[in-house]
N, C-alpha and C positions, 0 to 999 in steps of 0.2 A: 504494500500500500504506500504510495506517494506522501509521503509528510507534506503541508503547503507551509507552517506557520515558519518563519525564520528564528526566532529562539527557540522552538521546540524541536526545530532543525538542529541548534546549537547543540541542547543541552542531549542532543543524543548521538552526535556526533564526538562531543567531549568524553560520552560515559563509553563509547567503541573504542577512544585514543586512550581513553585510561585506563580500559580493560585489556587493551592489546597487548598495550607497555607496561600494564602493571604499576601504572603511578601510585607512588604514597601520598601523604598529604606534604609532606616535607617536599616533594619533587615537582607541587605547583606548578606551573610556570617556565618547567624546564624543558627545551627545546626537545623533538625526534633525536638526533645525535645524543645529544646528554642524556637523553632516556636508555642507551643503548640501543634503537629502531636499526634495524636493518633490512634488509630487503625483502623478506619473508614476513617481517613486522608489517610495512607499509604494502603488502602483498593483501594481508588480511587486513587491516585496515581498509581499503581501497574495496573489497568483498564484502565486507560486513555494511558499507556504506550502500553499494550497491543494494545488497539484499534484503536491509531493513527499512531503508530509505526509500528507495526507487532509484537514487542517483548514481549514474555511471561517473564515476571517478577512477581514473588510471592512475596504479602505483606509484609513478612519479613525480605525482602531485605532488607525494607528501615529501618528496626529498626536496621540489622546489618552495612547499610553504611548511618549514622543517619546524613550526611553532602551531600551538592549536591556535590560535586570535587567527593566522593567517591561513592555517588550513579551513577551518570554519569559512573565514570570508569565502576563500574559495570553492568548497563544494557549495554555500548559498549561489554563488555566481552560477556555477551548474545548475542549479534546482532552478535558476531564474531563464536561464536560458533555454533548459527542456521547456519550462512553461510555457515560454516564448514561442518553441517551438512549435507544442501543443498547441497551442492558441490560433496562429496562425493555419496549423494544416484544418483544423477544427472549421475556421470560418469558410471554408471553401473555396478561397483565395484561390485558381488554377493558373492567375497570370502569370507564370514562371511556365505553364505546362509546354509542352511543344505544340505543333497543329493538331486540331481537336478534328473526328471524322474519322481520322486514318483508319 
């Protein structure tokens, strides 16, 4: 099921990074690297995002936004832009389609 609200995006995005890496409470704040994340880490992260979410997020995201404040922004951008997507194929919009008839 698609989450739509943006902090409730957050706050389950944050409980996937901190269930992945195993954050304590002392490790707040601390970056993917400092957590120990490695490829396998942002593997399942990037999965769990996907599957409880709805939003496809590629592993690498999280080595490019290696902080949760910037991975959050980031899968919200995703969420906003499938919407986007959604939306527009939704309205029936074909003006992109090729010659109609064929």
């Amino acid at each position: 099921m698609r989450e739509s609200d943006p902090s409730a995006i957050g706050r389950r995005v944050e409980r996937i990074w901190n269930d992945v890496l195993e954050v304590t409470p002392e490790e707040a704040g601390a970056t993917f690297f400092e957590l120990g994340g490695q490829g396998v880490s942002a593997l399942r992260i990037a999965a769990r995002v996907g599957a409880e979410l709805g939003i496809a997020v590629e592993a690498g995201a999280v080595f490019e936004h290696p902080s949760l404040p910037a991975f959050v922004r980031h899968v919200l951008a995703r969420a906003r832009d499938a919407a986007e997507d959604a939306s527009e194929g939704a309205s029936g919009d074909h003006s992109q389609s090729g010659p109609q008839g064929l």
